[in-house]
Structures are given as structure tokens and as C-alpha cells.
ZAMARGU-4260 file (C-alpha; in steps of 0.2 Angstrom, whole numbers, plus 5000, padded with zeros to 4 digits):
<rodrens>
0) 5095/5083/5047 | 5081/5075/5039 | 5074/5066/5053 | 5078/5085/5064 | 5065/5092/5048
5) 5051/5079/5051 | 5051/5081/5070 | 5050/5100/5070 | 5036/5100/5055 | 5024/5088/5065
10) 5028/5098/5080 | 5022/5116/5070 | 5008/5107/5064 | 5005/5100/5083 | 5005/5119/5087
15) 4993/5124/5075 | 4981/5109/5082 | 4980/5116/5099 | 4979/5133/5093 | 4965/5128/5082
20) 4956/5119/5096 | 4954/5132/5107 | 4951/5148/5097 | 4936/5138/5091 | 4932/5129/5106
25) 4931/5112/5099 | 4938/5098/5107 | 4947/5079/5102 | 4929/5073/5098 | 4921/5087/5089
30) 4939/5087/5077 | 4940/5069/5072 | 4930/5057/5062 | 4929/5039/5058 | 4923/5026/5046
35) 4925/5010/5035 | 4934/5011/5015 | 4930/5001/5002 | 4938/4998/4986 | 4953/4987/4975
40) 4971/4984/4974 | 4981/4980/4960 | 5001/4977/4959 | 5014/4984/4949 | 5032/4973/4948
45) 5041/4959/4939 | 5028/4950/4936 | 5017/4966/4931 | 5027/4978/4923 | 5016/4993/4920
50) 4998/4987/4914 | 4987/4999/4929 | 4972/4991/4935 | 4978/4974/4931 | 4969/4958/4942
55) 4963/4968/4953 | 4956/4962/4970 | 4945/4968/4983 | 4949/4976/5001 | 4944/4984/5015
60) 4948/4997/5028 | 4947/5008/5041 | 4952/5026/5043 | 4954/5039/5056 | 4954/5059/5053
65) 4962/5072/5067 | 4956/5088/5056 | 4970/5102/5060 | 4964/5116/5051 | 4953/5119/5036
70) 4967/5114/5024 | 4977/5101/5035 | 4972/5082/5042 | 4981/5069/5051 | 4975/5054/5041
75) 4978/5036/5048 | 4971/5021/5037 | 4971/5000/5042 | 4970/4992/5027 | 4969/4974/5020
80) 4968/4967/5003 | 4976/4955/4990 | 4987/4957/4976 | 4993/4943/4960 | 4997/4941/4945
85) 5001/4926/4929 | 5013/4926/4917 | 5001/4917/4908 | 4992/4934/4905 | 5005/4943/4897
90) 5008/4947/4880 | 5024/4947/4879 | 5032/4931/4873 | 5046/4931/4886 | 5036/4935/4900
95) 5024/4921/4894 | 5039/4908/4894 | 5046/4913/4912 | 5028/4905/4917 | 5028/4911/4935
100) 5014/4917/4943 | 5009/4923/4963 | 4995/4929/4976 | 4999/4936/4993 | 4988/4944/5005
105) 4992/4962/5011 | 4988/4971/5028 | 4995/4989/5029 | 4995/5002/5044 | 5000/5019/5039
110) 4997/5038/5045 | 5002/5054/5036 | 4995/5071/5031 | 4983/5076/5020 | 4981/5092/5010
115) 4965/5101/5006 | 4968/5112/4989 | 4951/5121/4996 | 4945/5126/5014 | 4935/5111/5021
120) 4924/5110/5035 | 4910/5099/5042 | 4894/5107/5045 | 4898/5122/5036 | 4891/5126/5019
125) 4901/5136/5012 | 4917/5124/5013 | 4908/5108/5009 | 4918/5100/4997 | 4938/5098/4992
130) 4953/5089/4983 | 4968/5084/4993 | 4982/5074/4993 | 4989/5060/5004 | 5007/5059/5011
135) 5008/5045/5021 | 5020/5031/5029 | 5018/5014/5034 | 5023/4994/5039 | 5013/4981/5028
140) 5013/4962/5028 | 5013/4952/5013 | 5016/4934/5011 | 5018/4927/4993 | 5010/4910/4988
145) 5009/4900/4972 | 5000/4884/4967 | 5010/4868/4961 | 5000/4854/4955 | 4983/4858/4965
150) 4992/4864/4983 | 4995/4882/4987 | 5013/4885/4995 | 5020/4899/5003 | 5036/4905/4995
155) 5045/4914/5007 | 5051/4898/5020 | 5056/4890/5001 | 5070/4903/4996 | 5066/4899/4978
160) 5080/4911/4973 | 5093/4902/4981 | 5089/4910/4999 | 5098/4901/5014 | 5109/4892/5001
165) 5127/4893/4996 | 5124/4900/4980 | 5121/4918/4986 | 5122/4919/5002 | 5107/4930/5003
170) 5095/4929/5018 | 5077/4928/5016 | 5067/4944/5014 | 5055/4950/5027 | 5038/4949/5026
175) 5035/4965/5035 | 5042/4980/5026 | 5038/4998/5028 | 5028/5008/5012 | 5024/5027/5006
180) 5005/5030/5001 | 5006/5044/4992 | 4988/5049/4979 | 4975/5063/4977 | 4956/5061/4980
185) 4939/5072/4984 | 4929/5072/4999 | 4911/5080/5001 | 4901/5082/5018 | 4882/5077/5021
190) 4876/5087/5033 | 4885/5092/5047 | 4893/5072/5053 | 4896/5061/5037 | 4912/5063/5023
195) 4910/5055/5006 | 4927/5051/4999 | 4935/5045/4982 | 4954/5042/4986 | 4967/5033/4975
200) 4985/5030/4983 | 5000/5022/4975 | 5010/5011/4988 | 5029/5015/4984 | 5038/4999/4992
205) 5058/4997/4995 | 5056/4976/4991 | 5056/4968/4976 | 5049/4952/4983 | 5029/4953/4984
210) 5029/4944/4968 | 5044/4931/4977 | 5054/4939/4961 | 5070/4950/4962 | 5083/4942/4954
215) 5092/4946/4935 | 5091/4926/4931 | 5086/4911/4936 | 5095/4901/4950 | 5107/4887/4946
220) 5099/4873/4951 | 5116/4865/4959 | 5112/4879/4975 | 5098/4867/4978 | 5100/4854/4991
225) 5092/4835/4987 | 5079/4839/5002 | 5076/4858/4990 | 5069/4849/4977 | 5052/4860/4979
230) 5059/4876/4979 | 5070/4872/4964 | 5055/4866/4953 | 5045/4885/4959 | 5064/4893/4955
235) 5063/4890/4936 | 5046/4887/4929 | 5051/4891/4911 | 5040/4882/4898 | 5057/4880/4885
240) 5064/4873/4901 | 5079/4886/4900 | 5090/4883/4914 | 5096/4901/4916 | 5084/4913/4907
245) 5078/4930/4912 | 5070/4929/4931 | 5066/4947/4936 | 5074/4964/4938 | 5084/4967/4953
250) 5084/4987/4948 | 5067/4991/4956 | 5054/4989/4968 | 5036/4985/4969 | 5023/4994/4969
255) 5003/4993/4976 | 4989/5004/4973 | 4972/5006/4983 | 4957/5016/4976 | 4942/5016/4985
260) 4927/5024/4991 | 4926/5027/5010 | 4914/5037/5022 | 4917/5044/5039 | 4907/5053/5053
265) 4912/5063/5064 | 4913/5057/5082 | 4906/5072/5091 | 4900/5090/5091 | 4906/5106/5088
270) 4903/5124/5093 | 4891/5131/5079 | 4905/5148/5079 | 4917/5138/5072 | 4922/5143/5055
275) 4936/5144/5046 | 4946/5159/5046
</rodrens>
């Protein structure tokens, strides 16, 4: 029923696309634009409970507009950053004792719609600037590492929460998983070919393992195998050296958020009559 909802809403908006294109005798060129984003990305998760804007890191992106109709754009966006976080930073004493801490990398492809709450349209001055609001969904990569005396390992091949073992039984998690971008921003047009935006976006993930944390507690380290012995010390880095305190919280997912600055130009011209009804 769902999925009967999402086909026939594209397909509406399709409609108006086409319809849009040929009253005002525009065509594919004259209606899309392109350019480069910069900004930052933060996480939110186990090892980040809720303090926004924390470590955050740099990235880049890319980000192709279809524009629909005054109040409607297909939005597509490439995007690559990095996202950690220390236990070390935290104030809570708990957190603090756990002692783990994580970088990963993070490429994400995603498309969606976005919503002008005013009429916008290149080249004409009377509809030259707007808010909107992104509904997206896309596939991003992400691959945890840590550092353990000097060297930086990947986490993932380690299954430092048992993964692969006879304690749980669980199977590693995927490094590709799919994501909702869903954030507001304002868009203002130079001329009659160049967009300035200011867009933020929370990522709203359905893993718990960017950080390499999802368990309730800390593994027994029995699971682990003699040739493990890695994987078992990165299970349980706890400064008390509690062997089965607090690990994470299996009840949620992670989150990442991108705000940035981007500007696009459209990549060819349009009929000067074109206006928005």
C-alpha cells in the first residue's frame, strides 16, 4: 500500500514536470542546476548521546536540482565526510570509564524532494529567494576505525561485540546501509544562473553501528577465540577494568547531520516568458 503511495506520488509529480515544461517552453537544461556544497558533519549515538555540533568534521559534496514547478525540486546530493567521537570528552563519569572512542569515513548518495514555502524561480525578480525543506532517501558507506597503541584498525572484520562468535551468534553488520535526510534551509539566486544555499539535514540511520557500539553490555570475554585476542581488548576498554559494565544502548539508532553552504548554476537557458503562475 505504501510503496503503491510512493509510485503514484513521483508519478503526479512527473506529470506536473512535463506539464510544467512545455506550457513554458523550457527544456531538461534550462530546468536543472548544478554545483559543489561545502560544510560539516557531526554524529549523534552511543558514544554521543545528544551534545549537537559535537567534533565536528568537514565535507564535501555535489548536488543536482530537476526544478518542477516554483514550489517543488527533485534534489539529488553526493556527499562525503567524517564523523567520531571519545569517551574521554564526556562528562559523565560512566561514559568516561567505558573509554571507547571511533572515526569512520562517510560517503552518502541520496535524492528526494524539496519544498519551497515561497514561489522560487531563477531569473525572476520577483521570486528570488525562499525556505524549503528536504525529504530525502539514500545508501551511505561507513567504516569504523579506532587506534590501539599508535596503529589505526578497522572494527568491523574484528566483531568486537562477539560477531562471528559462539556467544551471540550475530553476524557482522553492513557497512552500507540506507539513510533519510530530512532538514530545512534558504536558497537566494544571483542573477539569472547561480543559487546561494544554507541547508542543514539530520541523517536518520536504521544501524547502531557507526560508532562499532550497539550492545547493552560488554562481551564475555570467553566468546573470544585465542587468535581474537585484538578484538577482545577493543571489546572492553573500561578504565576500572569492569568485565561486564554498560557497553551501549541496543534501543536506538544513529544519527549524522550535514550543514553546509552550497552553490548551483543552472545549466542552460530558458524562455524569458517563463514565470510562475
Amino acid at each position: 500500500m505504501f510503496r503503491s503511495f510512493i509510485i503514484l506520488f513521483f508519478l503526479f509529480n512527473l506529470k506536473i514536470a512535463v506539464h510544467s515544461q512545455r506550457s513554458q517552453n523550457q527544456n531538461f537544461y534550462s530546468l536543472s542546476e548544478f554545483g559543489p556544497t561545502f560544510g560539516y558533519m557531526y554524529y549523534l549515538g552511543d558514544l554521543n548521546p545528544s551534545k549537537q555540533f559535537y567534533n565536528q568534521k568537514s565535507g564535501i559534496g555535489l548536488m543536482y536540482r530537476y526544478n518542477v514547478h516554483p514550489r517543488l525540486t527533485y534534489r539529488f546530493n553526493f556527499l562525503a565526510g567524517s564523523v567520531e567521537a571519545n569517551d574521554s570528552d564526556s562528562k559523565n563519569d560512566i561514559l568516561r570509564n567505558r573509554n571507547l572512542s571511533f572515526h569512520s569515513n562517510i560517503q552518502e548518495l541520496s535524492g528526494g524532494l524539496e519544498f519551497h514555502y515561497y514561489k522560487y524561480q531563477l531569473g525572476n525578480n520577483r521570486y528570488r529567494f525562499t525556505t524549503y525543506m528536504i525529504i530525502q532517501a539514500g545508501l551511505f558507506h561507513f567504516n569504523p576505525t579506532t587506534t590501539l597503541n599508535g596503529d589505526t584498525l578497522f572494527l568491523q572484520p574484528l566483531g568486537t561485540e562477539g560477531q562471528g562468535t559462539t556467544y551471540g551468534k550475530k553476524r557482522k553488520y553492513l557497512r552500507y546501509q540506507p539513510s533519510i535526510p530530512i532538514g530545512i534551509g534558504a536558497k537566494f539566486c544571483l542573477g539569472k544562473y547561480t543559487n546561494i544555499n544554507l541547508d542543514i539535514a539530520l541523517r536518520k540511520t536504521f544501524t547502531d553501528y557507526i560508532d562499532d557500539v550497539g550492545s547493552n553490555y560488554n562481551v564475555d570475554p570467553n566468546a573470544f577465540d585465542q587468535d581474537q585476542s585484538v578484538a577482545e581488548e577493543l571489546s572492553n576498554r573500561a578504565l576500572d577494568g569492569s568485565r561486564y559494565g554498560k557497553r551501549g544502548n541496543s534501543s536506538t539508532s544513529d544519527w549524522f547531520v550535514y550543514y553546509s553552504f552550497s552553490i548551483t548554476f543552472r545549466l542552460g537557458r530558458t524562455n524569458k516568458c517563463a514565470f510562475p503562475r
